[in-house]
C-alpha positions in Angstrom: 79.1 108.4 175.7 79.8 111.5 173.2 78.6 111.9 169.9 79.9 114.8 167.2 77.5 117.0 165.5 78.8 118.5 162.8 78.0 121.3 160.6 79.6 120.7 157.1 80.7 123.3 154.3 83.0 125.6 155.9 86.3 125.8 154.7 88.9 125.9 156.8 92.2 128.2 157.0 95.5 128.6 159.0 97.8 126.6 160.1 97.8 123.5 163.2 100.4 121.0 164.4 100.4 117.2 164.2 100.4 115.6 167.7 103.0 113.3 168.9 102.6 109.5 167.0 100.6 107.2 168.8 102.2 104.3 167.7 105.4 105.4 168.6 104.7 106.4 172.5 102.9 103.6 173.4 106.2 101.6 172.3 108.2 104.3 174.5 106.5 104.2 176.8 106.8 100.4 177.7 110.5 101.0 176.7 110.6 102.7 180.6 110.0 99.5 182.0 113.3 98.2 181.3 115.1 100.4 183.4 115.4 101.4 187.5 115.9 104.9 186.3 114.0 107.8 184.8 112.8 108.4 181.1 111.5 111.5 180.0 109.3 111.5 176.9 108.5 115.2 175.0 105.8 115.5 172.3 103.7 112.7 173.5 100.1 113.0 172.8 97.1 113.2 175.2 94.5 110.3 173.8 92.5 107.9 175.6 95.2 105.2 174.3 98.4 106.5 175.7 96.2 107.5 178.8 95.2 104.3 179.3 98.3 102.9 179.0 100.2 104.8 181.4 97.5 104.3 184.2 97.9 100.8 183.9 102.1 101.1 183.9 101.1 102.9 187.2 99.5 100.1 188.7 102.6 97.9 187.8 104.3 100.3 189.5 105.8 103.1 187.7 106.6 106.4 189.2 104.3 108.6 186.2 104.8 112.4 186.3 103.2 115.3 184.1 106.6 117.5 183.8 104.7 119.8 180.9 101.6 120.2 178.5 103.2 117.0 176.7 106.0 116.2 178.6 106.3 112.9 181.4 108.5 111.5 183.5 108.4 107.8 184.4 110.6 105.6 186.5 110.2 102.0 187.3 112.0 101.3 190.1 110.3 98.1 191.0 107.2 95.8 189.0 104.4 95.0 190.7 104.1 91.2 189.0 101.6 90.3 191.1 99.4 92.7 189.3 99.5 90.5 186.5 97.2 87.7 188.0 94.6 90.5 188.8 91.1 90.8 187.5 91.9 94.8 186.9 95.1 94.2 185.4 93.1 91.5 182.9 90.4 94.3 182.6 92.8 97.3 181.9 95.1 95.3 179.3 92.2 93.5 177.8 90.6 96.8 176.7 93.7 98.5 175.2 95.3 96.5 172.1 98.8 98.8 173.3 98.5 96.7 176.2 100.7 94.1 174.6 103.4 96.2 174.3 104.2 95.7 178.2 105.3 91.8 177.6 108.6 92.2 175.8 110.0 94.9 178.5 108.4 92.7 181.4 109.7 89.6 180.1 113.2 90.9 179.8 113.7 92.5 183.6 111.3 90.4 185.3 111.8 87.2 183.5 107.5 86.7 183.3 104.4 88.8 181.5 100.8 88.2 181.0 98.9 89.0 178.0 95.0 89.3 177.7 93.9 89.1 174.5 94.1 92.8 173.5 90.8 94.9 172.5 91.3 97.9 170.5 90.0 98.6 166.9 87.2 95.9 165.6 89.2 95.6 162.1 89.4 92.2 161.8 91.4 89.5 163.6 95.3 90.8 164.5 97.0 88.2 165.4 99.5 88.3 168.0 101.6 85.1 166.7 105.1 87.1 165.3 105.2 88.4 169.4 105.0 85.1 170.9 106.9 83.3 168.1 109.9 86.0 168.9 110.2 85.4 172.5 110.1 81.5 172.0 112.9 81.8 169.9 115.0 84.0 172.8 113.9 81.5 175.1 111.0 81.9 176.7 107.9 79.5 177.2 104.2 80.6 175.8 101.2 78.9 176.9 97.6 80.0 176.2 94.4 79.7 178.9 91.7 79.7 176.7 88.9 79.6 180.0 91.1 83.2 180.9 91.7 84.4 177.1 95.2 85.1 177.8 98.7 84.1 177.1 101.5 83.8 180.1 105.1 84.0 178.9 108.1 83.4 181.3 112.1 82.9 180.6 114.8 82.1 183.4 116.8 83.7 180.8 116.2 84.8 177.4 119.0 83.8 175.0 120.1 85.8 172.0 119.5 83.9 168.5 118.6 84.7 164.9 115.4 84.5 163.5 113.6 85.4 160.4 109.6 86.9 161.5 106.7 85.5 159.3 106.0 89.2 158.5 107.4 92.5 159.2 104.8 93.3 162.3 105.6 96.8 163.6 104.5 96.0 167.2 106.2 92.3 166.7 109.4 93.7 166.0 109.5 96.6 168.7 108.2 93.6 171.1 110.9 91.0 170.3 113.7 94.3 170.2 112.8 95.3 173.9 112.8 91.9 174.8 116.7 91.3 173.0 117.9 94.0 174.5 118.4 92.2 177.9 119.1 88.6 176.6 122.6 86.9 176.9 123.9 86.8 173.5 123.8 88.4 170.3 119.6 88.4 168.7 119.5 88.8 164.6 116.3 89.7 163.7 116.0 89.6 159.8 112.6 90.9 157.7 112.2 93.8 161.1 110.0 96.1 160.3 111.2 99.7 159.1 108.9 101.9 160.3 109.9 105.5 162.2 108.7 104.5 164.8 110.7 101.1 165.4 113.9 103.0 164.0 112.5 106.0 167.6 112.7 103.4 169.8 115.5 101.7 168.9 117.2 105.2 168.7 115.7 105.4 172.4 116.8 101.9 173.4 120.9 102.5 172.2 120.6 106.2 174.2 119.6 103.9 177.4 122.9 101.4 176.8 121.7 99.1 174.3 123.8 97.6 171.7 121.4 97.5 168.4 122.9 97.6 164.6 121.3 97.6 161.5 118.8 100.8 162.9 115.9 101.6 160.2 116.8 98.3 158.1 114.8 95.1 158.5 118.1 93.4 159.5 118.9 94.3 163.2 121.6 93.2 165.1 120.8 93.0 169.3 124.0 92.4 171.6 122.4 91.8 174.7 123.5 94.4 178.1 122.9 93.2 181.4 120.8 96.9 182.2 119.7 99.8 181.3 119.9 103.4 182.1 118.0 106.3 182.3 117.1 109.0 178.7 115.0 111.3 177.0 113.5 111.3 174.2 110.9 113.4 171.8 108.2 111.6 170.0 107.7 112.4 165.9 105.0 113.8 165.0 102.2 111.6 163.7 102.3 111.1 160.4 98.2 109.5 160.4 97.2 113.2 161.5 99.3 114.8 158.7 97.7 112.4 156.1 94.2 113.2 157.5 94.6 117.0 157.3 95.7 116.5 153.6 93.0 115.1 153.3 90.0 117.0 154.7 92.2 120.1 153.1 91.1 118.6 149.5 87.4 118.0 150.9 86.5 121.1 152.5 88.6 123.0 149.6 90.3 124.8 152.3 94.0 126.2 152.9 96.4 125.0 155.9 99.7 124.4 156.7 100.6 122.0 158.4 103.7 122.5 160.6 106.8 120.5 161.8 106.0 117.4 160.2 109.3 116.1 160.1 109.0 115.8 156.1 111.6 112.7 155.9 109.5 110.4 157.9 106.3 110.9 155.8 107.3 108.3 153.4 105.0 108.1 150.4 102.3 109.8 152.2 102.4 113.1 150.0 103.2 110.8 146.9 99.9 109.0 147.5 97.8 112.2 147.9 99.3 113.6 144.5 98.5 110.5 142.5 94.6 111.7 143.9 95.3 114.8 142.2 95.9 116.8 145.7 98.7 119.4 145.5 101.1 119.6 148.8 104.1 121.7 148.9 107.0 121.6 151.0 108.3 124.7 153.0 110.9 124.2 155.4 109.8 121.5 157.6 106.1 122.6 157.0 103.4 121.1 154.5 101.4 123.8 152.8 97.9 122.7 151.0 96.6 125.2 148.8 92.5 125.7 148.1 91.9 123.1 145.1 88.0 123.7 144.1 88.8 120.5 141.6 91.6 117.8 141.8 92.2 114.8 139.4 92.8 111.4 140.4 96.1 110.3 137.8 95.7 106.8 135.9 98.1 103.8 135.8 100.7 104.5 133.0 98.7 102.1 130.7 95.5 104.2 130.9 94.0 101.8 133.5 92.5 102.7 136.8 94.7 103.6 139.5 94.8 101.6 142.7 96.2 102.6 146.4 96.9 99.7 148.6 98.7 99.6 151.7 102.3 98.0 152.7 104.6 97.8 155.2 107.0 100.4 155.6 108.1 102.1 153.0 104.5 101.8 151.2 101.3 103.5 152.3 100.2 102.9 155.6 96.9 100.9 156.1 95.9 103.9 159.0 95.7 106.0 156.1 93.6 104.0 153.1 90.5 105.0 155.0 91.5 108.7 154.2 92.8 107.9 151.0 89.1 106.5 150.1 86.9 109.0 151.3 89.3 112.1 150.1 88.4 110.4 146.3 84.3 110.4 146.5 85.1 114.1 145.7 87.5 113.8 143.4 87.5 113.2 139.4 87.8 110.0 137.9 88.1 106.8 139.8 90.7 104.5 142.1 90.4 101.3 143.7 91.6 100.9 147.2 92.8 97.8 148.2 92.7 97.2 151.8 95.9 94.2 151.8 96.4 94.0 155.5 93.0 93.7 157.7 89.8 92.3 156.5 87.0 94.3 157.8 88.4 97.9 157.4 86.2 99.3 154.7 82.6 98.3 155.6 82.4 102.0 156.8 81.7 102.9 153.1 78.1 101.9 153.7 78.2 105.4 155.6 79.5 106.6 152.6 76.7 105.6 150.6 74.2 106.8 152.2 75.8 110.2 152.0 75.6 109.8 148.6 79.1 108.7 147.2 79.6 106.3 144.6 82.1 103.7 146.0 81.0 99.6 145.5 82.3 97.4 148.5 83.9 94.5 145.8 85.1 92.1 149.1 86.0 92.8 152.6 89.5 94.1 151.0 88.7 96.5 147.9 86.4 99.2 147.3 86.3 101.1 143.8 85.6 104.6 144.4 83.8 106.7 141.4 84.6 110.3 142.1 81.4 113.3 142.0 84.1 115.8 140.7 82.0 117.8 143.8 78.8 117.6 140.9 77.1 116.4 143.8 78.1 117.2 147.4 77.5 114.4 150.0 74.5 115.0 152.8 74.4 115.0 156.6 73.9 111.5 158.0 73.6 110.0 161.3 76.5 107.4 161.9 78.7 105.3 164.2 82.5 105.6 164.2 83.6 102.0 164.0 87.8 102.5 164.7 89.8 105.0 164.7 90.9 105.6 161.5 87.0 105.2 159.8 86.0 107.5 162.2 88.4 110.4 161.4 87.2 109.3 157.4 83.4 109.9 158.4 84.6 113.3 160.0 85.9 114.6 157.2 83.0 113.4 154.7 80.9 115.5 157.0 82.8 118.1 157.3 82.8 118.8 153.6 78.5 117.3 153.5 75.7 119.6 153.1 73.9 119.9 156.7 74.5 118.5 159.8 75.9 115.0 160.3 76.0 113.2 163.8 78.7 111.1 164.7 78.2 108.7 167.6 80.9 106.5 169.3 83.3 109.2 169.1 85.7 107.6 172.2 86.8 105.8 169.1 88.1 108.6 167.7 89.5 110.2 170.8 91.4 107.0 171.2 93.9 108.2 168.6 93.5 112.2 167.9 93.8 114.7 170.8 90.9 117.1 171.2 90.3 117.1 167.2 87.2 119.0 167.4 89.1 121.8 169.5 91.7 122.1 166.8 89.8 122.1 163.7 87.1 124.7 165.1 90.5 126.8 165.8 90.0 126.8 162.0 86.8 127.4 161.0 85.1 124.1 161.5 81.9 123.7 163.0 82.0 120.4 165.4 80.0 120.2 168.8 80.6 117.6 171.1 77.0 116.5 172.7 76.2 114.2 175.1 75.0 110.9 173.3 
């Protein structure tokens, strides 16, 4: 176990690139398993996550190959299904909530999958019902062990059909859309989430033989193929790291630019950060964030207090509402973030607290957050990263705190930002990684 010690109050300057999107390769990278022949993914970042998830494709089977600093081959050339009904392969999958993006692709060239009950972040319950729901309506039969915790899924043949999903799930959509892809029939999938990432690997998945319409919409149209071939693909860059450096820019009043960020695939991102009064300007395909000693958080037209809350695609993403939050303890005026889409996301602002920002915890799913205007900087704290994204949020409180914080349980963090320490230090931070 690791732990962060970090020294806050130094500003940061020059410029660092956004990693490849975690979301999006751990969907490509289960896309390989619907093929015989080789994929080659570029840009694909180097977390514990993605790790993780391609040692356990190897033990299905795969042929994985480091081809470059961020480049990898993989070829399935034949599934090991047995590996299913192992105690590693329940082990492996259980601990990684990506895991469940093997059981479209599995169902649809092996005709079976297993799925543990994922691990992953502890932000409340995700359920996994749009996924299962999806492949029942191509075809296939779902049954849950509850001694094993898991859910086995098989189909002699998956059958294209149309279906409305009960929400638009990211990793429900990408899951039923792998799955379509190899049915008989035509699939209509209406309310399909938008996201880049689904539009990637559907992209990915038509560059491989598929037959998808209706790419980007929520309205997608599947004609099923009997098999696909071979591609290669680059992963966007991660638009969760280019909100967090906005972010601890504001904070630690310090002056970056942030490079090929792919600027149409943002969204609302930079939107979101202006209505907290942070300045971002475009330059080519790079995002420039000048020093701001001071910004303002804008009020609702009617004078009222301003909330942030997260939505599906287009709206702001709920990886980013931690961010959001602890970018306004320094700003002026105040905001309420509401937290829409997972229940136990904000308890981290008891960290918060004790560093000294005003922000009141109304339920599980809002938080009003009086800004210090920087009239009184946070202190150093000891603290335990609870996810990912609240981790990345305590990081940059500390980095912008008066002292030296401690961050413990940083595997969280490393789960979805490669070697952030390293980068920002290339900056000007000061962040030691110590044995816990």
């Amino acid at each position: 176990m690791s732990a962060f010690s970090i020294t806050g109050g130094c500003r940061l300057s020059g410029c660092l690139k956004p990693q490849g999107a975690k979301n999006e390769a751990l969907q490509v990278i289960c896309a390989s398993l619907l093929t015989r022949d080789k994929v080659v993914l570029h840009n694909v970042p180097l977390i514990r996550d993605v790790l993780k998830l391609m040692e356990l494709l190897q033990c299905l089977g795969v042929e994985v190959a480091q081809i470059g600093p961020h480049s990898f081959s993989f070829q399935a050339k034949e599934i090991h299904t047995g590996y299913l009904h192992s105690e590693d392969f329940k082990s492996k999958a259980g601990s990684l909530r990506g895991s469940v993006m093997t059981a479209g692709p599995l169902l649809a060239r092996t005709g079976k999958t297993l799925v543990p009950q994922p691990g992953g972040d502890k932000i409340g319950r995700r359920k996994l019902d749009t996924h299962f729901t999806g492949f029942e309506n191509l075809g296939a039969h779902v049954a849950y062990d509850a001694k094993e915790h898991s859910f086995s899924v098989e189909a002699k043949q998956l059958e294209g059909r149309y279906m409305l999903l009960d929400e638009a799930s990211v990793t429900g959509t990408a899951n039923i859309v792998m799955a379509a892809v190899l049915a008989q029939g035509t699939t209509t999938i209406f309310n399909a989430a938008c996201e880049p990432y689904v539009l990637q690997l559907c992209r990915m998945l038509n560059r491989m033989g598929a037959k998808i319409i209706g790419v980007g919409s929520n309205l997608l149209q599947i004609e099923g193929v009997k098999e696909l071939h071979g591609t290669e693909h680059t992963l966007l860059p991660d638009m969760i790291e280019v909100g967090s450096f906005i972010g601890m820019a504001a904070m630690t009043r310090s002056e970056i630019t942030i490079q090929d960020v792919e600027i149409q695939y943002l969204g609302n991102i930079p939107l979101v950060f202006k209505h907290l009064g942070i300045h971002t300007e475009c330059r080519g395909n790079d995002l420039y964030i000048p020093v701001q000693d001071h910004y303002t958080i804008e009020s609702s037209r009617d004078g009222s207090i301003l909330t942030i809350a997260d939505a599906p695609w287009p709206g702001f993403t709920p990886d980013l509402i931690s961010i959001a939050l602890v970018t306004a303890t320094q700003a002026r005026g105040s905001v309420l973030i509401h937290q829409k889409m997972f229940e136990s996301r904000l308890y981290f602002v008891d960290n918060l607290i004790s560093m000294g920002a005003k922000v009141i915890l109304c339920d599980p799913h809002r938080a009003t957050v009086i800004g210090l205007d920087r009239e009184s900087p946070l202190h150093s704290i000891s603290m335990v990263s609870p996810d990912i994204r609240a981790g990345v949020a305590l990081l940059i409180a500390a980095m912008s705190a008066e002292g030296t914080s401690t961050i413990h349980n940083i595997e969280q963090i490393d789960r979805g930002y490669e070697n952030i320490d390293e980068r920002l230090n290339h900056l000007g931070a000061k962040i030691q990684r110590i044995d816990d």
